[in-house]
C-alpha positions in Angstrom: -22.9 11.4 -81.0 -25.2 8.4 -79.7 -25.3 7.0 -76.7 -23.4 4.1 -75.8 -25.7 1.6 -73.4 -23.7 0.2 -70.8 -26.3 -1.2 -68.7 -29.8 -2.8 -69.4 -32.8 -3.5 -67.1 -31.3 -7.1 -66.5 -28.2 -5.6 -65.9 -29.6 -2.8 -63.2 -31.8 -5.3 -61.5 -28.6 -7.5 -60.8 -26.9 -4.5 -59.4 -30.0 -3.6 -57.0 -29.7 -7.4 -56.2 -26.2 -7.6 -55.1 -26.5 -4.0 -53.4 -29.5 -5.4 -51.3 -27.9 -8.2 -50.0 -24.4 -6.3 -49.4 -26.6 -3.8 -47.2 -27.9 -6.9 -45.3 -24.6 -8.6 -44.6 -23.1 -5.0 -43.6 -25.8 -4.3 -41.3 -26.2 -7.8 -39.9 -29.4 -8.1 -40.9 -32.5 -5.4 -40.7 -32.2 -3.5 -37.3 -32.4 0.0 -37.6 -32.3 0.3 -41.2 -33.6 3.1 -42.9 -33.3 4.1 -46.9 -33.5 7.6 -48.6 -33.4 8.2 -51.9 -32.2 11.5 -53.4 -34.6 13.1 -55.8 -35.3 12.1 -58.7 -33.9 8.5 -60.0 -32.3 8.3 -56.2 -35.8 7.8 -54.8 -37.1 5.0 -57.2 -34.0 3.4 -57.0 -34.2 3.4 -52.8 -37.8 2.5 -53.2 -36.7 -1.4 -55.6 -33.8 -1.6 -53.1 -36.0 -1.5 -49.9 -38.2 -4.0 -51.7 -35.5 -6.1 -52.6 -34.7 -5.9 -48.4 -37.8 -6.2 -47.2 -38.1 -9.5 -49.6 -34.7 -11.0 -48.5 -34.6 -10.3 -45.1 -37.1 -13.0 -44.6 -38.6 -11.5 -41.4 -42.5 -11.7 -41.3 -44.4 -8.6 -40.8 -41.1 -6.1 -41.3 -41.1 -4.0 -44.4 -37.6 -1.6 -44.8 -38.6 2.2 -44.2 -37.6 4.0 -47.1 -38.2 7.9 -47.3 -36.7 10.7 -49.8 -34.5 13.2 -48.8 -34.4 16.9 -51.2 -30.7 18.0 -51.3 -31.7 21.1 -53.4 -31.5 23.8 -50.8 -28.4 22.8 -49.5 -26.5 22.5 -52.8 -23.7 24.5 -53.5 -24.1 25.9 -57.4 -27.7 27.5 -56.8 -25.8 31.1 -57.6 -25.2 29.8 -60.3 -28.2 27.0 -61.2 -31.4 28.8 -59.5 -33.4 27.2 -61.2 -33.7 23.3 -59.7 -37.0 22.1 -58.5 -37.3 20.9 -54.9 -38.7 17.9 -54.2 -40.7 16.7 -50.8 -38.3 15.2 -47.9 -40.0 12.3 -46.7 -38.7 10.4 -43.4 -40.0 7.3 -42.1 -42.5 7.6 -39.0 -39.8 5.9 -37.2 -37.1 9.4 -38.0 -33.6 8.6 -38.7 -32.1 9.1 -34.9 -29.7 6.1 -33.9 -30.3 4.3 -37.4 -28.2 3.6 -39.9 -29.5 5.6 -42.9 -28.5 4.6 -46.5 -28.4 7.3 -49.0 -29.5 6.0 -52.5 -28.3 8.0 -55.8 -28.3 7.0 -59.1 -24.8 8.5 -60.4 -21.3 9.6 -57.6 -19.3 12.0 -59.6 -18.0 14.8 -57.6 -19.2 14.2 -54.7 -21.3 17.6 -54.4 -25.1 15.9 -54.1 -24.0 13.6 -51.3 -22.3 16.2 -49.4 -25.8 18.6 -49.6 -27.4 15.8 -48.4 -25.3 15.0 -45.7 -26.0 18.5 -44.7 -29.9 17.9 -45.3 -29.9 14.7 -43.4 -28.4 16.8 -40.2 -31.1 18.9 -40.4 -33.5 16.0 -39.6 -32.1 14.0 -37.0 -28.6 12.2 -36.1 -28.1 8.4 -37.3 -26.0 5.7 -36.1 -24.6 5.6 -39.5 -24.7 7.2 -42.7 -23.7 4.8 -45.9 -24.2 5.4 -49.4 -25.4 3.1 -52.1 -25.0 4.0 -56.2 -26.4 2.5 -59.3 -23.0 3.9 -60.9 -19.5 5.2 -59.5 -18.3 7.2 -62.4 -15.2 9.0 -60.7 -14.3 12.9 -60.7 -14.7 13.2 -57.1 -14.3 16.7 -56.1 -14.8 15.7 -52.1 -13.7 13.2 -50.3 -16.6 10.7 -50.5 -16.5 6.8 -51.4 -19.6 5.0 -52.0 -20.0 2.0 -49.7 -22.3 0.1 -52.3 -21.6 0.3 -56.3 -23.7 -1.2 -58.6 -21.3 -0.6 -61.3 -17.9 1.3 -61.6 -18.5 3.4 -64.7 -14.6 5.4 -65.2 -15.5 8.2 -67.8 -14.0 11.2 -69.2 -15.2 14.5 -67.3 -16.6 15.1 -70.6 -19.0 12.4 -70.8 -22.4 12.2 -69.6 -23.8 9.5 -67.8 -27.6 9.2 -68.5 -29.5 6.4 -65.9 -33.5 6.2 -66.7 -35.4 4.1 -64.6 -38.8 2.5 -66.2 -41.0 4.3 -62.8 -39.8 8.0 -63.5 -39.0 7.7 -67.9 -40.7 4.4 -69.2 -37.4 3.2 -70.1 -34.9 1.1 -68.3 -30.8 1.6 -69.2 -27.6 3.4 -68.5 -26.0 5.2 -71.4 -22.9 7.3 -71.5 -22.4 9.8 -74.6 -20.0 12.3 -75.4 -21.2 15.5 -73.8 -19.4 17.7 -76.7 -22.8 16.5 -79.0 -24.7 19.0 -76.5 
């Protein structure tokens, strides 16, 4: 079956817009903010976000930290996927202790990545605050996690698969959902 676009580049550019400036009014402004995206489409998404920040904050000379964050060796299916690549955690200069970290990810379904990276993230320091921004909520949650930014609320059948590609990572920009019983 084909893919069904539910998003386009306009589309994901006014999400990044409205989660930018939702981050800004939450945090009161830029103190102590510091983005990670999780690997893969979690990192260039993080990365247009904290340029989005660093744009509309309107403070000269500050520029938002943004840094990745691997989730891979804390996952809890790698019994059963061995197979995932890691990726290189990268922290501001500044670290993450006493700031309030946002965690950038493409797609929240069951909740699984966030909670490895909450685990990763303890492993490198102790924020303030932890909140999580998404490109797309599609529901399924496994674990008791809510997104505190949503770009858009995508409700799906656990069947489904929710494909995000991001021009910087595949040369194309759109979210698609498909049937996953084509695969």
């Amino acid at each position: 079956m084909a893919a069904r676009a539910v998003l386009q580049q306009a589309d994901i550019q006014r999400a990044l817009t409205r989660i930018a400036h939702e981050i800004l009014e939450q945090n009161r402004g830029t103190e102590g903010l510091v983005l990670l995206g999780i690997p893969t489409r979690g990192v260039e998404l993080a990365e247009r976000i904290g340029s989005l920040l660093t744009e509309f904050a309107g403070e000269p000379g500050w520029t938002c930290p943004v840094g990745s964050l691997d989730v891979t060796m804390y996952r809890d299916d790698l019994a059963r996927n061995p197979v995932r690549s890691t990726a290189p955690t990268r922290l501001p200069a500044e670290g993450i202790d006493g700031r309030t970290v946002v965690l950038v990810d493409d797609v929240l379904y069951s909740g699984r990545t966030i909670r490895a990276a909450l685990d990763a993230l303890a492993d490198h320091g102790r924020p303030a605050a932890v909140r999580l921004a998404v490109l797309v909520d599609r529901g399924h949650r496994e674990l008791p996690i809510r997104p505190d930014y949503v770009g858009k609320n995508l409700p799906s059948a656990a069947s489904e698969r929710v494909n995000v590609r991001l021009t910087g990572t595949d040369g194309v920009e759109a979210v698609t959902i498909e049937d996953g019983a084509a695969e």
